[in-house]
C-alpha positions in Angstrom: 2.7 -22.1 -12.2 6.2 -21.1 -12.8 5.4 -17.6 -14.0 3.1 -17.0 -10.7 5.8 -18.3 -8.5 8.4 -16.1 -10.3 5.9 -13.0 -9.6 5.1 -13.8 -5.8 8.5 -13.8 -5.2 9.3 -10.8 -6.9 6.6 -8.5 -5.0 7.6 -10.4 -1.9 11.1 -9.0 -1.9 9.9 -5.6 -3.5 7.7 -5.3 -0.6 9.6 -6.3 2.6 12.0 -3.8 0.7 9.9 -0.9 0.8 8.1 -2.0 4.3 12.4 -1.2 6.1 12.6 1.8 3.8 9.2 3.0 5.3 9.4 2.6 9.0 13.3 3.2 8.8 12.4 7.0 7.3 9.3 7.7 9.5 11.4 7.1 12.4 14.4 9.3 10.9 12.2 12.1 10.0 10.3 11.9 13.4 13.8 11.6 15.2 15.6 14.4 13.2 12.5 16.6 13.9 13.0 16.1 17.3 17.0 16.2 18.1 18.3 18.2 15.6 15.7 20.9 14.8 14.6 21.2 18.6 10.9 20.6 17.2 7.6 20.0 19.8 5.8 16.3 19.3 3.1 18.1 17.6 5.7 20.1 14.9 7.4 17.0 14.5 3.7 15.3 14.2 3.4 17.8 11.1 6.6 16.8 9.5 5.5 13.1 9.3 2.8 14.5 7.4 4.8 16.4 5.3 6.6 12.9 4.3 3.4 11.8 3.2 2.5 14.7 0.6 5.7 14.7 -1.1 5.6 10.7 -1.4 2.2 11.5 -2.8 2.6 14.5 -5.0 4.5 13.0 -7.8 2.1 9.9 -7.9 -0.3 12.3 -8.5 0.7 13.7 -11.4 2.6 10.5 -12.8 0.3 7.6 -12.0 -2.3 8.3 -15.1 0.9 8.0 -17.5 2.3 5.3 -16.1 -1.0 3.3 -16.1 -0.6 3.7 -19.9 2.5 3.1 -20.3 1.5 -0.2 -18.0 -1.1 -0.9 -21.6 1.5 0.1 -24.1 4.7 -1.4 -23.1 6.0 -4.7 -21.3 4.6 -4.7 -17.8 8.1 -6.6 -16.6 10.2 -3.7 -17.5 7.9 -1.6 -16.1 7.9 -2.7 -13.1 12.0 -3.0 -13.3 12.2 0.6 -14.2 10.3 1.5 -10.7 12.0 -0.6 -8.5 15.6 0.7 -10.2 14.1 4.1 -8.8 14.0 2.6 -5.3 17.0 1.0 -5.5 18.7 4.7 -5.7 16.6 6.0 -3.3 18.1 3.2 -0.8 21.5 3.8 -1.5 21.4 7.6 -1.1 19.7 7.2 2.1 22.2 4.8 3.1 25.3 6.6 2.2 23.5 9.4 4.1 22.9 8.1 7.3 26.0 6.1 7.4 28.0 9.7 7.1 25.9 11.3 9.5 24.2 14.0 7.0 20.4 13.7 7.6 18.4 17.0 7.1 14.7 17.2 6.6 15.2 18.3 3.3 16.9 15.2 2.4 14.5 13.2 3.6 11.7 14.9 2.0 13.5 14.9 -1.6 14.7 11.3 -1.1 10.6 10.2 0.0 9.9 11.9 -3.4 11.6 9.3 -5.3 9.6 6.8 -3.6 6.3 8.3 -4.9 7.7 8.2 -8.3 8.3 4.5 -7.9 4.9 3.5 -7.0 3.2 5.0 -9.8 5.4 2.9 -12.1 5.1 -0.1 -10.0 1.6 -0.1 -8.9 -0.4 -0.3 -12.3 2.3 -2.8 -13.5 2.6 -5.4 -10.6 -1.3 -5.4 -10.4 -1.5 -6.1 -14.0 0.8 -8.5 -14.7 -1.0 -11.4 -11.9 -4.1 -11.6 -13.3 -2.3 -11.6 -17.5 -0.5 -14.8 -16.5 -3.9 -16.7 -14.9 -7.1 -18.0 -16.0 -10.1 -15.7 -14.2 -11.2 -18.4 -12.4 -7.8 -18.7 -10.3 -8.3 -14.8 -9.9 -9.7 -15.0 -6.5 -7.5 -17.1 -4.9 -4.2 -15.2 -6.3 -5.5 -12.2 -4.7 -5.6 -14.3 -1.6 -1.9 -15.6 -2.6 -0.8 -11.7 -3.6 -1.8 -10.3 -0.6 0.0 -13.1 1.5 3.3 -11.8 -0.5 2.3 -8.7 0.5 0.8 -8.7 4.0 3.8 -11.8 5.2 6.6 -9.1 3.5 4.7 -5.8 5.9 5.2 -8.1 9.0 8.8 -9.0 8.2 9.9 -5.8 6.6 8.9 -3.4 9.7 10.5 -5.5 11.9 13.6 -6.4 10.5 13.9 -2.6 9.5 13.0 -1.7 13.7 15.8 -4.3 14.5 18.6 -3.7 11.9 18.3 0.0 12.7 18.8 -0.9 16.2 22.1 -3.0 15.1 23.2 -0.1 13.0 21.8 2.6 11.2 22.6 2.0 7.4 22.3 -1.3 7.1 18.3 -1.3 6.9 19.1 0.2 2.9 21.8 -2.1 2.3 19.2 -5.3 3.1 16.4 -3.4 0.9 18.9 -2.6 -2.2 19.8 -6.6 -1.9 16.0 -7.5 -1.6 14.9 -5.1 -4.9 17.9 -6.7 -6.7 16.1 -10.2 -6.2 13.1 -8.6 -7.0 13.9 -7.0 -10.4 15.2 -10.5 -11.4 12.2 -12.3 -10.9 9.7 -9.6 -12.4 11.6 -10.0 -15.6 12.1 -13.6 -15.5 8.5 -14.1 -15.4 8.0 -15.7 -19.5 4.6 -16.1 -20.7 2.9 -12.8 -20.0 0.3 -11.7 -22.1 1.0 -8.1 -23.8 -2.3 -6.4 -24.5 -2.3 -5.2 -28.8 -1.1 -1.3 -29.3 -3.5 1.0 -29.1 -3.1 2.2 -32.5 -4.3 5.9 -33.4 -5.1 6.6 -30.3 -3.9 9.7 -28.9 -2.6 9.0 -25.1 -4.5 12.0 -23.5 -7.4 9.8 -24.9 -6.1 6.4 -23.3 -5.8 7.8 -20.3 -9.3 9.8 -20.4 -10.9 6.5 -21.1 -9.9 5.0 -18.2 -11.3 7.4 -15.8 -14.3 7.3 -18.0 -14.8 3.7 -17.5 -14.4 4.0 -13.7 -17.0 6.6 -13.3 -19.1 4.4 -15.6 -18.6 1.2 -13.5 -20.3 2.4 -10.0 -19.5 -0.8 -8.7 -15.7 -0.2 -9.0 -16.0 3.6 -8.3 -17.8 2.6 -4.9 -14.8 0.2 -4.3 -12.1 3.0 -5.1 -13.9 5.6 -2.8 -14.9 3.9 0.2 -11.3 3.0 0.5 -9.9 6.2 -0.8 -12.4 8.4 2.1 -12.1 5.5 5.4 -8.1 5.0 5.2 -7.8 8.8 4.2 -9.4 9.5 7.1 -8.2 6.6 9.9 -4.3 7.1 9.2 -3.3 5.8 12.4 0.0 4.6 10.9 1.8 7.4 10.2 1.5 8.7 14.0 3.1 5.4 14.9 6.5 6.7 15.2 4.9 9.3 18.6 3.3 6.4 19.8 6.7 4.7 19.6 8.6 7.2 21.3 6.2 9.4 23.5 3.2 7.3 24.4 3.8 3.5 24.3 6.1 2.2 27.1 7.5 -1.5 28.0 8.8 -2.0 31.6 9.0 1.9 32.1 10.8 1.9 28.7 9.8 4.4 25.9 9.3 1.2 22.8 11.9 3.0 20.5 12.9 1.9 17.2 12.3 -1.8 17.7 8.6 -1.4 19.3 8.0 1.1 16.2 9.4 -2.2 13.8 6.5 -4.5 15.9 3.6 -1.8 15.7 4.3 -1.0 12.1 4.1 -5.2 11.6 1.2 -6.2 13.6 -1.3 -5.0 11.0 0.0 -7.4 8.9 0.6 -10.1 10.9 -3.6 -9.8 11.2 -3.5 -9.2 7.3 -1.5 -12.4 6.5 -3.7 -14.4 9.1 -6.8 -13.8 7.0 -5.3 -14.0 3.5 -4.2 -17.5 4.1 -7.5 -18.2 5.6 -8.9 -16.9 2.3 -6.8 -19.2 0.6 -8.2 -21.9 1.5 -12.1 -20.7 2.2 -12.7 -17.6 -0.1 -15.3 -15.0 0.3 -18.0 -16.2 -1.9 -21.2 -14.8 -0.6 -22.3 -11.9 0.2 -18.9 -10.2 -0.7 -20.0 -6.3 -1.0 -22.0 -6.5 2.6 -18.1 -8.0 4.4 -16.6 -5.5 2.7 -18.6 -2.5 4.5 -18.6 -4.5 7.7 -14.8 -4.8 7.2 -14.3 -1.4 6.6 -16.3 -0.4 9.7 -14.2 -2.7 11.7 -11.4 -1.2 10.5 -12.8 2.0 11.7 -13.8 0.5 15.6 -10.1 -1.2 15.8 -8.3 2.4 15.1 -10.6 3.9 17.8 -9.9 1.5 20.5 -5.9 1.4 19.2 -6.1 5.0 19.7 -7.1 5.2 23.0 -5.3 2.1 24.1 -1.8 2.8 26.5 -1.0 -0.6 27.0 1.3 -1.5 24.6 0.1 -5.6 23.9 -3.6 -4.2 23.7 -2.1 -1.7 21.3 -0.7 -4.5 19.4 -3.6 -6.5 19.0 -5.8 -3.2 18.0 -3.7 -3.3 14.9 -3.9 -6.6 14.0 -7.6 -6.7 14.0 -7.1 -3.6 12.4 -5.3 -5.4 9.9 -7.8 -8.7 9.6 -10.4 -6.3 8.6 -8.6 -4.8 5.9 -7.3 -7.8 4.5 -11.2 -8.9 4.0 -11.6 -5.2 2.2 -8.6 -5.5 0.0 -9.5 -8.9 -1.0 -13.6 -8.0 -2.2 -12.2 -5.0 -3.7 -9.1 -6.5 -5.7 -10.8 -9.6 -7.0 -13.9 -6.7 -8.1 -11.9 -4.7 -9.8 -9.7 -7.5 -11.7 -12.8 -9.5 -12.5 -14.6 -6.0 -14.2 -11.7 -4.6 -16.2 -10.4 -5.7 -19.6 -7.5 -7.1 -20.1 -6.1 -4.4 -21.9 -7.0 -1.4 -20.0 -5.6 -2.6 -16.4 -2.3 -0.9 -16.6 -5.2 2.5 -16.5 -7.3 1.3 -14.0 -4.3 -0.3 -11.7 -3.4 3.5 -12.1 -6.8 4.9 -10.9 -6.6 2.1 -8.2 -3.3 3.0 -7.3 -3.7 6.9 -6.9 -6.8 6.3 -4.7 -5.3 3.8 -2.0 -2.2 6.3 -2.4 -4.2 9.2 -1.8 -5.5 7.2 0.9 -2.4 6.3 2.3 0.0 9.7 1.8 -3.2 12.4 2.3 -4.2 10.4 5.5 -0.5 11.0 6.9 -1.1 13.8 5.8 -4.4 14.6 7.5 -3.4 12.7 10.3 0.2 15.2 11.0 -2.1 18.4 10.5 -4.8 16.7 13.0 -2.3 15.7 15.2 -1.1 19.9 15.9 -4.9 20.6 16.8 -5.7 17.5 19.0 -2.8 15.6 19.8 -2.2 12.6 18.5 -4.7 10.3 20.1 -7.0 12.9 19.3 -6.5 12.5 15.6 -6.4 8.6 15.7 -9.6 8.4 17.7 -11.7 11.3 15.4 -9.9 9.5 12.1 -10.9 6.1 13.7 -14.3 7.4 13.9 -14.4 8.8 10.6 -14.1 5.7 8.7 -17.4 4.4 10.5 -19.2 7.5 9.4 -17.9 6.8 5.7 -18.9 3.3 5.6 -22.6 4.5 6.2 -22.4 7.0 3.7 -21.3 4.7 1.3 -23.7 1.8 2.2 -26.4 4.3 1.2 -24.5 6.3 -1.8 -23.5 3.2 -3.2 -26.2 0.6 -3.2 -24.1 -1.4 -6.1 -21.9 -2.3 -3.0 -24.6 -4.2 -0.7 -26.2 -5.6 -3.9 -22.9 -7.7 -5.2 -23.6 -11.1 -3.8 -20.7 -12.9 -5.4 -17.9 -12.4 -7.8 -18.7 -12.1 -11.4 -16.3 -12.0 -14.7 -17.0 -9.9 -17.2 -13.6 -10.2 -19.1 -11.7 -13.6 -19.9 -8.1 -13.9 -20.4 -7.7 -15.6 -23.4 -4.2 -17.7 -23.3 -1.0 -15.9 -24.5 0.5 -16.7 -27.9 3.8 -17.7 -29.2 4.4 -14.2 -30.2 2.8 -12.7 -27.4 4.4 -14.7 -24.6 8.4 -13.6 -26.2 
């Protein structure tokens, strides 16, 4: 399908973008910590944390508005808007490293942007593949999606590691050039069905709704928290940088920028493994029991990666890592999609979004403040651990979880208009 094809590519290249921006400023803020503010591992531990809250600070306050304006206006432009954002972002940061003028705060102000951009993009992107497919194909283009995804985190950290290592700058130049392609596609994408206005409905309202129906929906609110509490916890990738530059070593050699670029890829590299394997033979059985067991696995694979020192043993710790998750994100995703109406996703894409962001930004976060008290295995291992405990919680909390056998539709898509699809 054209308009599927026209989306892959676009959060392809919107991803492999973000993926150099990501491990390009973890190592610059980690580096700057260290060389030009004279900081300790452990202070300079606390500053990657520090990237983390600001990235997630403005999603929490924007992403509830910007899952309704995902509802009310054309998901395409929406998604434009927040990759316009990044695309500034890039270029200051480029212009900045390329004259030598990197300071913590600029880094911290700059990361803020970013957090701006994802709760724009999120609820939009995650919207608009399931509004140009029929339900059944649902399952599979989660398995497609997360290829995009999961093949663009492989390539992005590494060619971010190894264009750094080239020169400095040119890891934002590639990324501005990659949204660029992005943007184009998103809005090239044709017959996309618009959801009707919400007329007379005030947007405090909209957005209330939406967190209404979540709590309503245990099934999706055991999905958003079991993710939201293991990866919050187990946020072994924001120490990645120490383990890069302090811990890791290859023939006597500290693993630098370049090692940082293969660490920060092999997660995916498991991640894309799986989600072409579920391409071809989906999850169809027994999907809410793999998902525990996946998250638990995701939970053993940080521990062992956290005690590892060998840096191929190291590598393969985060690609199981990463094999596990990919199971998780494809249950949950093809859940959520399959029990939300069309014309609330832009809210609950939102919802979705702030948890795995919380997830992701709070567990840097948690990790850089851990980090200060036990070092930084110390926080992988305990964080590692963490996520097990959580999955056995949640198993007993959350019984909706072991007891969804298969996936179910609630909500068709019914086929866009004439009128809808200009």
């Amino acid at each position: 399908m054209p308009d599927f094809r026209r989306f892959w590519i676009g959060r392809f290249c919107a991803v492999v973008a973000t993926a150099i921006i990501s491990v390009v400023l973890g190592w610059q803020v980690y580096d700057v910590a260290r060389s030009a503010y004279g900081m300790s591992p452990g202070e300079a531990a606390f500053q990657l944390g520090l990237i983390g809250l600001v990235q997630f600070l403005p999603m929490l306050v924007l992403a509830p508005f910007a899952g309704l304006v995902a509802d009310r206006r054309d998901r395409r432009r929406v998604a434009a808007f927040a990759m316009c954002i990044d695309c500034l972002m890039a270029i200051a940061l480029g212009v900045a490293t390329a004259s030598d003028a990197l300071t913590l705060p600029l880094l911290f102000v700059l990361a803020s942007l970013n957090g701006m951009s994802r709760a724009f993009f999120g609820p939009a992107i995650s919207a608009i593949g399931p509004s140009v497919l029929p339900p059944q194909l649902i399952p599979r283009a989660v398995s497609l999606s997360s290829i995009a995804w999961q093949t663009a985190s492989v390539g992005g950290p590494a060619a971010g590691g190894l264009l750094y290592a080239w020169s400095p700058a040119v890891p934002y130049w590639a990324a501005v050039a990659l949204l660029a392609v992005a943007i184009g596609s998103i809005l090239g994408i044709k017959n996309l069905r618009i959801p009707p206005k919400l007329e007379n409905v005030h947007p405090l309202r909209s957005i209330a709704e939406g967190f209404s129906y979540v709590r309503r929906q245990r099934l999706l609110l055991g999905c958003m928290t079991l993710d939201l509490f293991a990866v919050l916890l187990a946020g072994a990738t924001a120490l990645l940088p120490i383990y890069a530059r302090d811990i890791l070593a290859w023939n006597g050699h500290p693993v630098g920028p370049a090692g940082l670029g293969l660490l920060r890829a092999a997660p995916a590299v498991g991640a894309a493994a799986m989600a072409l394997l579920l391409t071809y033979r989906p999850i169809e059985r027994n999907v809410g029991v793999k998902m525990l067991w996946a998250v638990a696995g995701f939970g053993a694979a940080t521990v062992v990666f956290g005690l590892s020192r060998n840096f191929l043993l190291s590598l393969l710790m985060l690609a199981l890592l990463g094999v596990a998750d990919m199971v998780s994100i494809f249950v949950r995703n093809a859940l959520i999609q399959l029990n939300t109406p069309d014309d609330m996703r832009g809210r609950i894409g939102s919802i979705s979004g702030l948890a795995i962001s919380a997830s992701n930004e709070l567990g840097e976060m948690q990790s850089g403040t851990i980090a200060v008290v036990l070092g930084p295995t110390g926080a992988v291992v305990f964080g590692g651990i963490g996520a097990i405990v959580i999955t056995a919680m949640w198993t007993v909390l959350f019984p909706e979880l072991r007891r969804a056998r298969s996936f179910t539709t609630q909500f068709a898509n019914r086929a866009p208009s004439k009128e809808q699809a200009t």
